[in-house]
MIFIGU-210709 format. One record per residue (C-alpha): chain; residue in one letter; residue number from 1; x, y, z. Coordinates in steps of 0.25 Angstrom, whole numbers, always signed. Example, Ala and Ser with C-alpha at 12.3 -4.5 7.8 and 13.67 -1.06 7.14 Angstrom:
REM MIFIGU-210709
   ch   aa     i      xx      yy      zz
    A    A     1     +49     -18     +31
    A    S     2     +55      -4     +29
//
This chain:
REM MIFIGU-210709
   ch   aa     i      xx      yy      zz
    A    X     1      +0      +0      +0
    A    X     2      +4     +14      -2
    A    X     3      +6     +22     +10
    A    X     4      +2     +36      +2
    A    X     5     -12     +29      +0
    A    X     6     -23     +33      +9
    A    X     7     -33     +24     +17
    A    X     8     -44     +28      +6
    A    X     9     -34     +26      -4
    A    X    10     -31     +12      +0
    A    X    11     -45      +9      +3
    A    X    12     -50     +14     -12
    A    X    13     -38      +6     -17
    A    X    14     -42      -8     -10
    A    X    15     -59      -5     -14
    A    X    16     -53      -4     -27
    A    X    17     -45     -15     -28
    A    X    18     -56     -23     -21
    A    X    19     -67     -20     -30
    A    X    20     -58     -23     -42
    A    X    21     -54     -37     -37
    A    X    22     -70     -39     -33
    A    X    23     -73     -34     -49
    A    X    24     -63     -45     -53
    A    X    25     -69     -55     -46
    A    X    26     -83     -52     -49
    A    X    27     -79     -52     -64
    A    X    28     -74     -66     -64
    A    X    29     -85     -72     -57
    A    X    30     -94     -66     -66
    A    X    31     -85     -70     -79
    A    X    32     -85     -85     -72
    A    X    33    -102     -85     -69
    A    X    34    -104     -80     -84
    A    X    35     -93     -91     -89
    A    X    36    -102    -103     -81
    A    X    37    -115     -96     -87
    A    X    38    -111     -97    -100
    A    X    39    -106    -112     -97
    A    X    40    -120    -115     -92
    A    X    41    -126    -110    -103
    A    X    42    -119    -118    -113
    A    X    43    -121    -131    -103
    A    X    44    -136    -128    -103
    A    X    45    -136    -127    -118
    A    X    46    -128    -141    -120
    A    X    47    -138    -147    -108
    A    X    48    -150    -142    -115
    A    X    49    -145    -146    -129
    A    X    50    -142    -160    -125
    A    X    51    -158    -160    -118
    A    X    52    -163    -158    -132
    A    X    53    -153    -168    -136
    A    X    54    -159    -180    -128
    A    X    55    -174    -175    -129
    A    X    56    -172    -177    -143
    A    X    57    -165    -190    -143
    A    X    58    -175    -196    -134
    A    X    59    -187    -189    -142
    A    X    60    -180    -198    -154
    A    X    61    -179    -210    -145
    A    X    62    -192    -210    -141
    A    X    63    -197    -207    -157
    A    X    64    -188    -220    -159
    A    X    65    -196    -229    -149
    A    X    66    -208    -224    -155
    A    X    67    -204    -230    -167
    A    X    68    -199    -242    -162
    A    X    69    -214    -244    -156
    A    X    70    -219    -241    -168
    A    X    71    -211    -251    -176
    A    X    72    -210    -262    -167
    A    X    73    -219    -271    -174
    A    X    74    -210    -269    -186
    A    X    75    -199    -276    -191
    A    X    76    -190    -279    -179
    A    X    77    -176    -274    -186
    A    X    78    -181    -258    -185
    A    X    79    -184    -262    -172
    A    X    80    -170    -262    -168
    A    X    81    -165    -251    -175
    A    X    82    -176    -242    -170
    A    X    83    -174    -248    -154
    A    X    84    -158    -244    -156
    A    X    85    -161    -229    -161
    A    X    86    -171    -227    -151
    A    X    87    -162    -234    -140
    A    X    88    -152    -224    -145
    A    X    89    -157    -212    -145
    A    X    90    -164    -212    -132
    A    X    91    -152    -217    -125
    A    X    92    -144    -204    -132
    A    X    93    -156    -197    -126
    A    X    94    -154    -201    -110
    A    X    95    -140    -200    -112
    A    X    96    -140    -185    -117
    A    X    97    -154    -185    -107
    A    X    98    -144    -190     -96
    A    X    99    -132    -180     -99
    A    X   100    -143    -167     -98
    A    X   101    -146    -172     -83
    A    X   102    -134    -172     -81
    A    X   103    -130    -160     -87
    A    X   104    -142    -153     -81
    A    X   105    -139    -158     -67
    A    X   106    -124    -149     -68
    A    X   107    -127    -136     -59
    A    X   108    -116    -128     -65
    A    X   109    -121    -113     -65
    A    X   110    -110    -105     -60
    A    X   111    -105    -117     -54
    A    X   112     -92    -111     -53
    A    X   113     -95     -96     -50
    A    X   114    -101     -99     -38
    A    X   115     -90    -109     -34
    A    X   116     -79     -96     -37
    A    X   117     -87     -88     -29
    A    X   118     -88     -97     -18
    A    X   119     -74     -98     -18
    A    X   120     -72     -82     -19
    A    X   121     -81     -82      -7
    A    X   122     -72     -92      +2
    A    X   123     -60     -85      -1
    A    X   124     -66     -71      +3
    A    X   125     -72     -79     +15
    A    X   126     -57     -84     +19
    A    X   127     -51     -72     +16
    A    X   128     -61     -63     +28
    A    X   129     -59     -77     +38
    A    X   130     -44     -75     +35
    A    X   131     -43     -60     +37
    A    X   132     -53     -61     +51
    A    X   133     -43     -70     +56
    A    X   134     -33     -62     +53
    A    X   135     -37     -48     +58
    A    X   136     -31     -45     +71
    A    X   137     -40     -46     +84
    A    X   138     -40     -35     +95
//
């Protein structure tokens, strides 16, 4: 410190300093929010994508079984061919059915912003614990 400074000098010096460092802070929290924003929004896009995906396939399935049922008193050679693609493309429907639970069950909004300030606020928390103990006692 420089001794030609004043008290009100000083204290407008360290407000500025702390109000800087706060500004900086506050910045990057908010560039890390807006970054998991814009990664939600592309997993809700893939989640949803994927749900039209699988409702389309099973709607296919189930248009496959209908045709089986229809043709089941036909000659037993399509019979197979129609039980396979049906088998198929309602088992690529639970699958990608399966994979949206699971995707949908991932709560990852800000998932990392409110662990960062979590952390910010055990460190500030620390710091006052440490400088209580510290502080000389009458």
């Amino acid at each position: 410190m420089d001794s030609s400074q004043g008290p009100a000098q000083r204290l407008f010096s360290a407000s500025k300093r702390l109000l800087t460092s706060l500004l900086a802070t506050g910045e990057t929290r908010l560039r890390l929010a807006v970054l998991e924003l814009e990664e939600e929004r592309a997993r809700l896009f893939t989640l949803l994508l994927l749900s039209g995906l699988s409702l389309l396939l099973m709607l296919l399935g189930l248009g496959m079984l209908m045709l089986l049922v229809v043709v089941i008193f036909w000659d037993t050679h399509r019979l197979a061919a129609i039980a396979i693609s049906a088998a198929i493309l309602l088992g690529g429907g639970l699958l990608l059915g399966l994979l949206v639970m699971r995707l949908a069950r991932r709560h990852t909004l800000l998932k990392e912003t409110l662990a960062q300030l979590a952390s910010d606020r055990d460190l500030v928390d620390r710091d006052l614990v440490e400088n209580v103990r510290d502080e000389p006692r009458p």
